[in-house]
C-alpha positions as CSV (number, residue, x, y, z in Angstrom):
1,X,81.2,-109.9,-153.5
2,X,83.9,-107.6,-154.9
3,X,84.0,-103.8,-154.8
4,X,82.6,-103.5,-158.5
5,X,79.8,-105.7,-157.4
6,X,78.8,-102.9,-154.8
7,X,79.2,-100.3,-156.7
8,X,76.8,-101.8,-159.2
9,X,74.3,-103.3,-156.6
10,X,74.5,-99.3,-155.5
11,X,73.8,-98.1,-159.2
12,X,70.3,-100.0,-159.1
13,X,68.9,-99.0,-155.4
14,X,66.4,-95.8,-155.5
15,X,67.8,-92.3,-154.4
16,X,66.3,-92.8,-151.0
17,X,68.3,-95.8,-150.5
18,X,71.7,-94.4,-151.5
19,X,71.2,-91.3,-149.5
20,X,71.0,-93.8,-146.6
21,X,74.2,-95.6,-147.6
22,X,75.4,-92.1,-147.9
23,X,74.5,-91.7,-144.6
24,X,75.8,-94.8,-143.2
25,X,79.0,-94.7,-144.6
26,X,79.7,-91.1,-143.1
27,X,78.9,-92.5,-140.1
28,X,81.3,-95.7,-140.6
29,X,84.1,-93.8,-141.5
30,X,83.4,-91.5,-138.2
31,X,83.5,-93.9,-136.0
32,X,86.2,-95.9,-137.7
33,X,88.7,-92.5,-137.5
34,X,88.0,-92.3,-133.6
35,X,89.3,-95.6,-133.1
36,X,92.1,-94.8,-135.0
37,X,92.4,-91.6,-132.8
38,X,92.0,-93.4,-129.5
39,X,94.4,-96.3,-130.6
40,X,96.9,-93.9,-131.4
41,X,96.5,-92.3,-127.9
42,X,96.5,-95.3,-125.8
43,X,100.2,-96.2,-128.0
44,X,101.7,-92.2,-126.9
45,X,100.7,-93.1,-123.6
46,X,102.5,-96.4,-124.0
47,X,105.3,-94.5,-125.4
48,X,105.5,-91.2,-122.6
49,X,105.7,-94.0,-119.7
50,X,108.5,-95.7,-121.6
51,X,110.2,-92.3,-121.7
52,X,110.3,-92.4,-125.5
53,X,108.2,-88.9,-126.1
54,X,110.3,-85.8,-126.2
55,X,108.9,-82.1,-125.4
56,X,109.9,-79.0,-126.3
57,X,108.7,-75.6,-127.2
58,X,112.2,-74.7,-129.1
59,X,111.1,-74.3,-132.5
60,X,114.7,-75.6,-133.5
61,X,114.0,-78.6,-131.0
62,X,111.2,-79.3,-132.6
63,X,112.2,-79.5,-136.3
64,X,115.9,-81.6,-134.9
65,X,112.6,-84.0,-133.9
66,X,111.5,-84.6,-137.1
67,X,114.7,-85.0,-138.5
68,X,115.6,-88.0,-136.5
C-alpha cells in the first residue's frame, strides 16, 4: 500500500476514526523521538568514555567547537 493509498483510505473513515489516527500518530511520533533521544544518549556516552566529548564554558571555546 503506498502513501497515497493511506491518505485516501484516511479520506473515507468517519471523523471519529481520524481523530483516533490523529491520536495514534501523535503518540507514534512521541515515542519514536524518545528513542531517538535515548539512542543519541547512549552514543555521547559511547563517545565521553572514548574521550571524544569536549567541555567548556568559554563562549569562544565553544563556537572554535562548532567550527571544527
Amino acid at each position: 500500500m503506498s502513501f497515497s493509498d493511506v491518505v485516501e483510505a484516511i479520506k473515507t473513515v468517519s471523523l471519529d476514526e481520524k481523530e483516533e489516527i490523529q491520536s495514534l500518530l501523535a503518540q507514534y511520533l512521541r515515542e519514536e523521538r524518545r528513542e531517538e533521544i535515548y539512542q543519541n544518549y547512549l552514543a555521547s556516552q559511547k563517545e565521553e568514555k572514548a574521550g571524544k566529548l569536549k567541555f567548556s564554558s568559554d563562549i569562544d571555546e565553544l563556537i572554535q567547537f562548532l567550527a571544527d
